[in-house]
C-alpha positions as CSV (number, residue, x, y, z in Angstrom):
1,X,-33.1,-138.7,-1.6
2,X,-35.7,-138.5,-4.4
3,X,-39.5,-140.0,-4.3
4,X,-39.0,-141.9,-7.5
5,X,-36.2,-139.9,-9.2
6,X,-39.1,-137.6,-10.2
7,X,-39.8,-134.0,-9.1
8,X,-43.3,-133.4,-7.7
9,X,-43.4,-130.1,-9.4
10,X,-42.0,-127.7,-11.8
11,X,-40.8,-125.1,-8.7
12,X,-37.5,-125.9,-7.7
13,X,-36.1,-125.0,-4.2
14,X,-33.6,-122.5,-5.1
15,X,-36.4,-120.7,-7.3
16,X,-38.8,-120.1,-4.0
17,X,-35.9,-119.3,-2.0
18,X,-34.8,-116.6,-4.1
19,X,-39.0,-115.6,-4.0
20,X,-38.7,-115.9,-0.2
21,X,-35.4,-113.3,-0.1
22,X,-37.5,-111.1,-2.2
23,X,-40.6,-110.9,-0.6
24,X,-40.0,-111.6,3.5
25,X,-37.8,-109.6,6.0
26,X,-34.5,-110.6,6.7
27,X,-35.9,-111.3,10.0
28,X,-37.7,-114.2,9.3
29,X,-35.0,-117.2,8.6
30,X,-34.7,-120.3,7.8
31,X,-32.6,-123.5,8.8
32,X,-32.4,-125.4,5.7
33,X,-32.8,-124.1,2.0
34,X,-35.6,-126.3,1.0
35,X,-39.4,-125.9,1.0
36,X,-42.1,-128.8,2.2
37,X,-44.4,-130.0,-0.4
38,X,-46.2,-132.5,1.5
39,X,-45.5,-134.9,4.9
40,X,-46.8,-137.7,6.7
41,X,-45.7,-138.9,10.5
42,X,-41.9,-138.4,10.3
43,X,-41.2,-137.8,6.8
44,X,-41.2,-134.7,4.9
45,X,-40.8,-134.9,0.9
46,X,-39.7,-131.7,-0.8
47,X,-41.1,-129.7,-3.5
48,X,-38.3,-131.7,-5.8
49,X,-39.5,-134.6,-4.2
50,X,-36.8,-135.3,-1.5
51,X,-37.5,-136.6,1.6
52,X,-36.1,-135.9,5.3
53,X,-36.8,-137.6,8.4
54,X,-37.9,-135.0,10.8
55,X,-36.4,-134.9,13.9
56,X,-37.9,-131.0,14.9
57,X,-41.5,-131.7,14.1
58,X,-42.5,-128.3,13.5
59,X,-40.4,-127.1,16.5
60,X,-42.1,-129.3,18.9
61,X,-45.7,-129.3,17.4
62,X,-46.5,-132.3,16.0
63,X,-46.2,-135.3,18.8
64,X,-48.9,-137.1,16.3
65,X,-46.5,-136.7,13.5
66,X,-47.5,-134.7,10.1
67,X,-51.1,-135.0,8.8
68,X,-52.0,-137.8,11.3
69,X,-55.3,-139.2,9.6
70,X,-57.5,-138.7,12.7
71,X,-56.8,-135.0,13.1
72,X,-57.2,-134.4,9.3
73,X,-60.3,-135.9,9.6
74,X,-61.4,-134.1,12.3
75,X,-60.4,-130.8,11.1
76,X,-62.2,-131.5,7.9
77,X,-65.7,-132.6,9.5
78,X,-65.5,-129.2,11.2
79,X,-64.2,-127.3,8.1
80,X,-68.0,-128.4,6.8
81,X,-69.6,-127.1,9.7
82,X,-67.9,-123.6,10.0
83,X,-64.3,-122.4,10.6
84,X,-64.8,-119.3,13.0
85,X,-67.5,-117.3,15.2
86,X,-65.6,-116.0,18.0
87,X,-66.2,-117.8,20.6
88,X,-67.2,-114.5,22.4
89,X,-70.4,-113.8,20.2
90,X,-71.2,-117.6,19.3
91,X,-69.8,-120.2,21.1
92,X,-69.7,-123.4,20.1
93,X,-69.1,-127.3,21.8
94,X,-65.8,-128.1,20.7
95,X,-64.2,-125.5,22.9
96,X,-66.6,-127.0,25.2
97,X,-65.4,-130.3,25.3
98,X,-61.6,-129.8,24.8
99,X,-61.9,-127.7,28.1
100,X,-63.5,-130.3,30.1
101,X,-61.2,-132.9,28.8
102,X,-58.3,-130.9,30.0
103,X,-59.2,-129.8,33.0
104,X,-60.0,-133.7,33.9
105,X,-56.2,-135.0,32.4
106,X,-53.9,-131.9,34.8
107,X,-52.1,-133.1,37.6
108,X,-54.0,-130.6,39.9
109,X,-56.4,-131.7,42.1
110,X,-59.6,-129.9,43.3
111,X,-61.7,-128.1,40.5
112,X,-59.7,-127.3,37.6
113,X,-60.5,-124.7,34.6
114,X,-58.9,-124.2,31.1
115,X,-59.4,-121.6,28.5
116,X,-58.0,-121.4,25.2
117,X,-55.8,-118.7,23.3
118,X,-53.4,-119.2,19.9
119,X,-49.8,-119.4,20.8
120,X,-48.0,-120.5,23.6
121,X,-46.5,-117.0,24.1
122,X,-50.4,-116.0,24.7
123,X,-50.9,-118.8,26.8
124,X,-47.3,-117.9,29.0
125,X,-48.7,-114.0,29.0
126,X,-52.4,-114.8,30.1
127,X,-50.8,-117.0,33.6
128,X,-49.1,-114.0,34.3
129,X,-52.2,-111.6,33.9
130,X,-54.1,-113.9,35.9
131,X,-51.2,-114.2,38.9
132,X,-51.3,-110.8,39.5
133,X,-55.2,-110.2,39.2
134,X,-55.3,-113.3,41.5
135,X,-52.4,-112.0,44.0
136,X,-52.9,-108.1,43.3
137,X,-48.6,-108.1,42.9
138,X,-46.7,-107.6,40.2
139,X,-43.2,-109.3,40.5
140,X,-42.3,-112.2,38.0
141,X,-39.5,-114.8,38.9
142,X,-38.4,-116.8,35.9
143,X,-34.8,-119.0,35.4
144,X,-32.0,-118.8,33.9
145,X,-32.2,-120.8,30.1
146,X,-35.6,-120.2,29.6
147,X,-37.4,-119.5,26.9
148,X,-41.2,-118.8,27.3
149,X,-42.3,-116.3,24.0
150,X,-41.0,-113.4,21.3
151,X,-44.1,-111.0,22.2
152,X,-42.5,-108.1,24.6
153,X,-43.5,-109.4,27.7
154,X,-42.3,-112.9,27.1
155,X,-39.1,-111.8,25.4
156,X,-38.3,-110.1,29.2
157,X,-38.7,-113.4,30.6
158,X,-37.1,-115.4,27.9
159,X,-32.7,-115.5,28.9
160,X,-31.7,-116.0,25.6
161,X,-30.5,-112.6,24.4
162,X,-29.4,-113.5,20.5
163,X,-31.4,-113.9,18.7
164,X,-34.4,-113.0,20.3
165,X,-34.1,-110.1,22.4
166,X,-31.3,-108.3,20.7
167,X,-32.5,-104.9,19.8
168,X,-35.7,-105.2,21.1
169,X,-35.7,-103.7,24.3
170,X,-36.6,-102.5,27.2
171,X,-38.7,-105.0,28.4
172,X,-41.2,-105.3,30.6
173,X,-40.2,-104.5,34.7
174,X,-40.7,-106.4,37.7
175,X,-39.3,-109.7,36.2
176,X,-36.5,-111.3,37.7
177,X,-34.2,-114.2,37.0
178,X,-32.9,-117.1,39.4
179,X,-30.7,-119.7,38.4
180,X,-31.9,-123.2,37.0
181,X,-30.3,-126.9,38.0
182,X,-28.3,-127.5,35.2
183,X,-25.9,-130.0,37.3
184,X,-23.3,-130.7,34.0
185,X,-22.3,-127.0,34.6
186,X,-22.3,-127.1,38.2
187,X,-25.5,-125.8,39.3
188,X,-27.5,-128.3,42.1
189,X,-30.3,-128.2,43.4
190,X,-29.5,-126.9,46.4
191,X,-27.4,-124.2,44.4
192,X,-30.5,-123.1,42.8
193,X,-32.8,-123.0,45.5
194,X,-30.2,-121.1,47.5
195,X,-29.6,-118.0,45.1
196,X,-33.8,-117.9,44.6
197,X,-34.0,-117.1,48.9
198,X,-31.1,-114.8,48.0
199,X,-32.7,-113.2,45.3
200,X,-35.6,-112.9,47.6
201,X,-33.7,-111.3,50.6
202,X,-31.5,-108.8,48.1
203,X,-33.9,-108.1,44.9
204,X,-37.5,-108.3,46.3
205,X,-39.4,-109.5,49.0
206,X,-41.6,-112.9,48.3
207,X,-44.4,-111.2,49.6
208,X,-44.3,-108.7,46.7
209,X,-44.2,-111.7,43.7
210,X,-46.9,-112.8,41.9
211,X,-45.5,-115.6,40.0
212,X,-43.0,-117.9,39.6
213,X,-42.3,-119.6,36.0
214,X,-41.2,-122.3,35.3
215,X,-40.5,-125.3,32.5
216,X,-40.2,-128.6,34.5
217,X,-38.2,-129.3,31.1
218,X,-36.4,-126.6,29.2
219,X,-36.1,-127.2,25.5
220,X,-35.2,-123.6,24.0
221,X,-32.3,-123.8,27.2
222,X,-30.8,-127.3,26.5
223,X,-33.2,-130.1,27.4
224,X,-32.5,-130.1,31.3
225,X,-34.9,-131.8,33.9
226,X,-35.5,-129.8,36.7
227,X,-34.8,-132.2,39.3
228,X,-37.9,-133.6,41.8
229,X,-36.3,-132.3,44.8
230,X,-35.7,-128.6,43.2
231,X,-39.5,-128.8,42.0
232,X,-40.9,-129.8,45.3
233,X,-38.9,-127.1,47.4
234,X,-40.0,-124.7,44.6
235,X,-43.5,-125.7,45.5
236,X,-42.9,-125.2,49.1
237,X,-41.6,-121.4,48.8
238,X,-44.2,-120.9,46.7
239,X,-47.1,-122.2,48.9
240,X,-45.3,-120.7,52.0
241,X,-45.4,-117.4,50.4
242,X,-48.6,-117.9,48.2
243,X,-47.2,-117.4,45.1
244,X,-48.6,-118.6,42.0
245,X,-46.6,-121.2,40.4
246,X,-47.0,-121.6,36.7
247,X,-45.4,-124.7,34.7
248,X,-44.9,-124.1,31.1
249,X,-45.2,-127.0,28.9
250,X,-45.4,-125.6,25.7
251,X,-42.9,-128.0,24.3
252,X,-42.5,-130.5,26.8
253,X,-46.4,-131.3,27.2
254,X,-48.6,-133.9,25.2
255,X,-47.0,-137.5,25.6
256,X,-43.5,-136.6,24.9
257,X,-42.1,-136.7,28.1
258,X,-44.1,-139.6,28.6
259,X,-46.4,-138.0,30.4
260,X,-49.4,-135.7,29.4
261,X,-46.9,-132.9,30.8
262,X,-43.6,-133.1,32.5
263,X,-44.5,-132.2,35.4
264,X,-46.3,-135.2,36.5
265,X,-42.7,-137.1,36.7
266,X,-41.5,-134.9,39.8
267,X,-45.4,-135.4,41.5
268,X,-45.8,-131.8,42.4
269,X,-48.5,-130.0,41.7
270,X,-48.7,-126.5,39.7
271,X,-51.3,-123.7,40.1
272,X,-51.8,-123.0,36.2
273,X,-50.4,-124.2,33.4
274,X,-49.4,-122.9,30.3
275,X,-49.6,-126.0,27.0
276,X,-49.6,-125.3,23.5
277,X,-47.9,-126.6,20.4
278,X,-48.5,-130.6,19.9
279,X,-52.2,-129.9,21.6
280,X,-53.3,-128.4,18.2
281,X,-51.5,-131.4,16.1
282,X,-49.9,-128.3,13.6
283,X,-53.2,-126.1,14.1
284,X,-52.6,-123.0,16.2
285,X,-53.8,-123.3,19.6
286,X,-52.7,-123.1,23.6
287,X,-54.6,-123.4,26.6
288,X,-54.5,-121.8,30.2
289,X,-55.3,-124.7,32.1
290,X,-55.6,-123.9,36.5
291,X,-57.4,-123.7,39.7
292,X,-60.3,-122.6,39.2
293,X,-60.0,-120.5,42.1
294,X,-57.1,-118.9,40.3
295,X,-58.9,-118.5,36.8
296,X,-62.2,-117.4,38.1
297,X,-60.4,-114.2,39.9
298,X,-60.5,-112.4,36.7
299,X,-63.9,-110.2,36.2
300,X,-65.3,-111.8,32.8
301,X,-64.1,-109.9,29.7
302,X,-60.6,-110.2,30.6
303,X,-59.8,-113.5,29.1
304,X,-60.1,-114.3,25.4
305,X,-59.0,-113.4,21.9
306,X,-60.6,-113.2,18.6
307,X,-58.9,-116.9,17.2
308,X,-58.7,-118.3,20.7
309,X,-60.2,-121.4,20.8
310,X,-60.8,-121.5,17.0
311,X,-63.3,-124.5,15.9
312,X,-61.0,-126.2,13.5
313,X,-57.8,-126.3,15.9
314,X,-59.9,-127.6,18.8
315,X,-61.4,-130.3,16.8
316,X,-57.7,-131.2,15.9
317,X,-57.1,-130.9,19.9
318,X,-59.9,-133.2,20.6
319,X,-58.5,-136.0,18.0
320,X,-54.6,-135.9,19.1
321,X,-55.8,-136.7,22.6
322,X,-57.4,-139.8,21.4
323,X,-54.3,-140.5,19.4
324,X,-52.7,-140.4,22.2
325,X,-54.8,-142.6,24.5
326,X,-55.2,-144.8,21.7
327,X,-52.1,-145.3,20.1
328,X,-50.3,-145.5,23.1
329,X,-47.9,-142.8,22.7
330,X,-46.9,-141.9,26.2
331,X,-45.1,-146.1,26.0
332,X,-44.2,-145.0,22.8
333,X,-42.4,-141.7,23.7
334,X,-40.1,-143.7,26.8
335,X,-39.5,-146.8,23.5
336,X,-38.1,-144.0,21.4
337,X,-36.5,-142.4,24.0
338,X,-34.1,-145.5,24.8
339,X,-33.4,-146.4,21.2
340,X,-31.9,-142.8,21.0
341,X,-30.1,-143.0,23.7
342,X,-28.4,-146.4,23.2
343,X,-27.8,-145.6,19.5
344,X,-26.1,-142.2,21.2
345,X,-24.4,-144.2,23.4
346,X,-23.2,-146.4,20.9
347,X,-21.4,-143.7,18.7
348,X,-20.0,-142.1,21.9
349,X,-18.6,-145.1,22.7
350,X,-16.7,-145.9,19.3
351,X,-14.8,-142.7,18.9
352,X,-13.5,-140.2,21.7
353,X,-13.4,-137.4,19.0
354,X,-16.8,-136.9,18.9
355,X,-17.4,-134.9,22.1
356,X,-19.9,-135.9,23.5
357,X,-20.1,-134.0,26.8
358,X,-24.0,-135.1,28.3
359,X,-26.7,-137.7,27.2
360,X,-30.2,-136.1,28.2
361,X,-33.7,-137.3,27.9
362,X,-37.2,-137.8,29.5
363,X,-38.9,-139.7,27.8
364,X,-38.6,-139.3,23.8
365,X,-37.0,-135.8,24.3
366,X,-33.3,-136.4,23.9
367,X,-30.8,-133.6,23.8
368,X,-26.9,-134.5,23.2
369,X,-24.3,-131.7,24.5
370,X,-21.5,-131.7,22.7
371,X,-18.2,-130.0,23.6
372,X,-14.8,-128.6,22.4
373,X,-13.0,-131.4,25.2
374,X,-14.6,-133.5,28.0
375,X,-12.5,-132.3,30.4
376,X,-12.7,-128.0,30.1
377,X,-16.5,-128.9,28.8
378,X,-15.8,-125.7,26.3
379,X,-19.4,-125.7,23.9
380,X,-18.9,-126.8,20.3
381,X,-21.3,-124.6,18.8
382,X,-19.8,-124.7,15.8
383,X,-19.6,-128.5,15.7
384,X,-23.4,-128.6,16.3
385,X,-24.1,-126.4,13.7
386,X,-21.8,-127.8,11.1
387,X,-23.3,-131.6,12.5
388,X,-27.3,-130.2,11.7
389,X,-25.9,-128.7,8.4
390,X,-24.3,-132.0,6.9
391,X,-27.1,-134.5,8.4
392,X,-29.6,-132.7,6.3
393,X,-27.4,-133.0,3.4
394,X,-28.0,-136.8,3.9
395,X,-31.9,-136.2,4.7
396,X,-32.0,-135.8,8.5
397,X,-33.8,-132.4,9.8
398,X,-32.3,-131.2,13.2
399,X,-32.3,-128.2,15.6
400,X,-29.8,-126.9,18.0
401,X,-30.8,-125.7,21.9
402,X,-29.1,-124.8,24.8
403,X,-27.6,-121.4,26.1
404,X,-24.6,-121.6,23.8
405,X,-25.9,-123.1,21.1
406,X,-24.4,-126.5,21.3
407,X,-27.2,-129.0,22.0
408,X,-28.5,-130.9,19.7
409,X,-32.6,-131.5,20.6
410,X,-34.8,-134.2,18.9
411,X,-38.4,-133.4,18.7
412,X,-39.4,-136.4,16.7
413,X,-43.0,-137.0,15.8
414,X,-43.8,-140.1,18.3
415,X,-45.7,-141.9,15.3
416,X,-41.8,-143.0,13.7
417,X,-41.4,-146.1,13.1
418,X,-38.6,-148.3,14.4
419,X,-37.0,-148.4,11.1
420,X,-36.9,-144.7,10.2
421,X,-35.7,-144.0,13.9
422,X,-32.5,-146.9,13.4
423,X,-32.0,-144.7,9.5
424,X,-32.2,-141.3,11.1
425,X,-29.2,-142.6,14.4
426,X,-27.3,-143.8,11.1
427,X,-27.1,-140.7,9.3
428,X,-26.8,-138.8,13.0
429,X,-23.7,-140.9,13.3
430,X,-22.4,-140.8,10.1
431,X,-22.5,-136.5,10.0
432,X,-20.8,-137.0,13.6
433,X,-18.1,-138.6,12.1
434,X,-17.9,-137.0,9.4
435,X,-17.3,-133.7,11.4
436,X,-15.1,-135.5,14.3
437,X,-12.9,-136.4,10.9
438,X,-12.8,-133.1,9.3
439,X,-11.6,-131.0,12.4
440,X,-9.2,-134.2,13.1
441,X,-7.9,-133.3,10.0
C-alpha cells in the first residue's frame, strides 16, 4: 500500500536498514524491515509512504492509538512550560495530579498511594523492593509464562528463557516459580493452586515470602485469564500468610481489558500494583500504585529515579485518562473484542486446515493459538511466524506470544475504526489461508 503512489521521502527502507545493521548491536532486532515515518490511531505510513494497520500498538503502549490529538496537545502545552527538574529537587503538579487520580481509579479500597518510575520493568522491581521492606522477607513467588521485565531482577522472574534470559545469567535468588491456569494445556485451577501449597511445603515456607506476582492476564505468556476462582484463593493464601500480592498490568491495564486493569473482572483486590505502557500514551512512564500502608513503609529516599515521573509523560498520562472516560473506550475495547472474535470464528469455521487450536480474549485483547493438529495440540510456531510475515506483506502489523511461540496477540489501538478492524480480519484471513494452502501443498 502506498499514500498516493508517492514516497514521503528520499530514504528508502532498505537504505536505513542497512544504517541500522551498521550502527546498532545485533541485539537489538526487528520484526519487519520497514521504518515509521509518521502514524495516527491505527495506521502507520512508512518512510516510502506505505501504510499498515497496527495490530501491536507499540507492544501494548498505545490504547489511545498513535498521536491521539489530546495527548499531543497536552505534551506540547507542557513542552512550553519545561520538560524536566527532577521531581526530587523541584517538584511540580502534574505528578501531583496523575497520583491522586490513580490512587482514586484502583480497585483497592482504604487509602491508596502511587508513585511514578519509567518502565514497567522499574515499576515490577520497585513492588518487590517495597514487599520486602514492608514484610522484612525476601522470597518472590512468580508463575509459569510470565513475563514481568529484561533488567536482571525481572529477567529471574520472567519464564521465558529465549530470547530473554539466554546468556544472561545468574539471576537474582529467592524467586520461585508456580504453575499458571492455562486450562487448554491441562492446568486448572485447582491444579495451580495445588502445586503453589506444594511449593510452599517442599521449596519454602509462606512465612518466609515476601511477594507473590502476578498478571491477572499474561500477554508475553499467551493471553490466558487467570481464572476468578484461582485469583480469589490466591488472595486468600496470601492474606492468610500476609504476603504481599502484586498484580502486574503493564500490558493488560488502561481500558483494554475493558477495565482500567484486569484485575477488576475477577473482584479481588491487590496490595500494589505495577501499570505502565498505555498510561504514558507512547511517553515513557509506569506507576507503583498500593496501600498506602504498604508504600509508606519505605524510609523516604528510597523510592524515585531521575526521569520518574517526568513532566511531559505525566501530562500525556493525565490526557489518555480523559480519552478514556471520554471516548468511551472501556465499551469500546469489549466492541472490538467481539468483532475479532466472530471474524476469528468465522475463518475457523470455513477451513479445518487452519488450526486453530483456542480463541482467547478479555475484552479487546484477543490471542488465537494455533496448532500443528487439534487433536495432539502440537504448537505451530512456524505457522505463526510465517502467518505475521505474509500479513505484513499485505499491510497488517502482528506479534506472536505464548511459551512456544505460537500465539498470535492483538494489541490494537482502541481508537480503530470499524472499517479498518473488518480490512485488517480480511487480510488476517487471507495470510491464514494463504499459509493453510502452502503447507497443504
Amino acid at each position: 500500500m502506498r499514500e498516493g503512489g508517492n514516497a514521503l521521502t528520499c530514504v528508502t527502507n532498505a537504505e536505513l536498514d542497512k544504517r541500522r545493521i551498521a550502527a546498532l548491536p545485533k541485539g537489538v532486532s526487528i520484526a519487519f524491515p520497514f521504518y515509521a515515518q509518521r502514524a495516527s490511531s491505527a495506521e502507520v505510513w512508512d518512510v516510502e509512504g506505505s501504510r499498515y494497520i497496527d495490530f501491536v500498538g507499540g507492544m501494548g503502549a498505545l490504547a489511545v492509538g498513535h498521536a491521539h490529538p489530546k495527548v499531543v496537545a497536552a505534551v506540547r502545552e507542557q513542552l512550553d512550560r519545561f520538560t524536566h527538574t527532577f521531581f526530587g529537587t523541584a517538584p511540580y503538579e502534574g505528578y501531583v495530579r496523575l497520583a491522586e487520580r490513580l490512587n482514586t481509579l484502583a480497585p483497592i479500597s482504604g487509602d491508596v498511594k502511587t508513585f511514578l518510575v519509567t518502565t514497567g520493568a522499574e515499576a515490577v522491581e520497585n513492588c518487590v523492593k517495597i514487599a520486602r521492606y514492608y514484610t522484612k522477607r525476601r522470597g518472590v513467588v512468580v508463575f509459569s509464562g510470565g513475563f514481568h521485565g529484561r533488567t536482571l531482577l525481572t529477567l529471574g522472574m520472567t519464564a521465558q528463557v529465549t530470547p530473554y534470559k539466554e546468556g544472561f545469567g545468574p539471576f537474582p535468588g529467592d524467586i520461585y516459580r508456580a504453575p499458571y491456569p492455562y486450562s487448554y494445556r491441562g492446568v486448572s485451577s485447582e491444579d495451580a493452586l495445588s502445586d503453589l501449597e506444594t511449593l510452599f511445603a517442599t521449596e519454602l515456607e509462606p512465612s518466609a515470602v515476601a511477594a507473590v506476582v502476578i498478571e491477572p492476564f499474561q500477554g508475553e505468556g499467551g493471553f490466558l485469564t487467570a481464572p476468578v476462582d484461582f485469583m480469589r484463593g490466591l488472595r486468600e493464601i496470601c492474606t492468610k500468610h500476609r504476603i504481599v500480592l502484586v498484580t502486574d498490568e503493564v500490558q493488560s491495564g488502561f481500558a483494554r481489558t475493558g477495565r482500567l486493569f484486569s484485575i477488576e473482572h475477577s473482584g479481588v483486590e491487590p496490595d500494589l500494583i505495577a501499570a505502565a505502557k498505555s498510561l504514558g500514551g507512547g511517553l515513557p512512564l509506569a506507576a507503583v500504585i498500593g496501600k498506602a500502608e504498604i508504600i509508606d513503609s519505605v524510609h523516604p529516599g528510597g523510592l524515585g529515579g531521575t526521569y520518574a515521573g517526568n513532566p511531559l509523560a505525566c501530562a500525556a498520562a493525565l490526557a489518555v485518562l480523559d480519552v478514556i472516560e471520554e471516548e468511551r473506550l472501556y465499551e469500546k475495547a469489549e466492541r472490538i473484542g467481539e468483532q475479532l472474535e466472530a471474524h476469528l470464528n468465522r475463518i475457523r469455521l470455513k477451513t479445518n486446515r487452519t488450526n486453530i487450536g483456542e480463541i482467547r480474549r478479555l475484552g479487546a485483547m484477543v490471542g488465537v493459538e494455533f496448532v500443528e493438529d487439534t487433536e495432539s495440540r502440537v504448537p505451530a510456531a512456524a505457522f505463526v511466524s510465517e502467518v505475521i510475515q505474509r500479513a505484513s506483506q499485505r499491510g497488517l502489523l502482528l506479534a506472536s506470544a505464548g511459551r512456544y511461540h505460537n500465539v498470535i496477540r492483538v494489541l490494537v489501538p482502541l481508537t480503530i475504526s470499524d472499517y479498518l478492524l473488518d480490512e485488517a480480519a480480511g487480510i488476517l484471513e487471507a495470510s491464514i489461508g494463504e499459509c493453510s494452502a502452502t503447507i497443504a501443498g
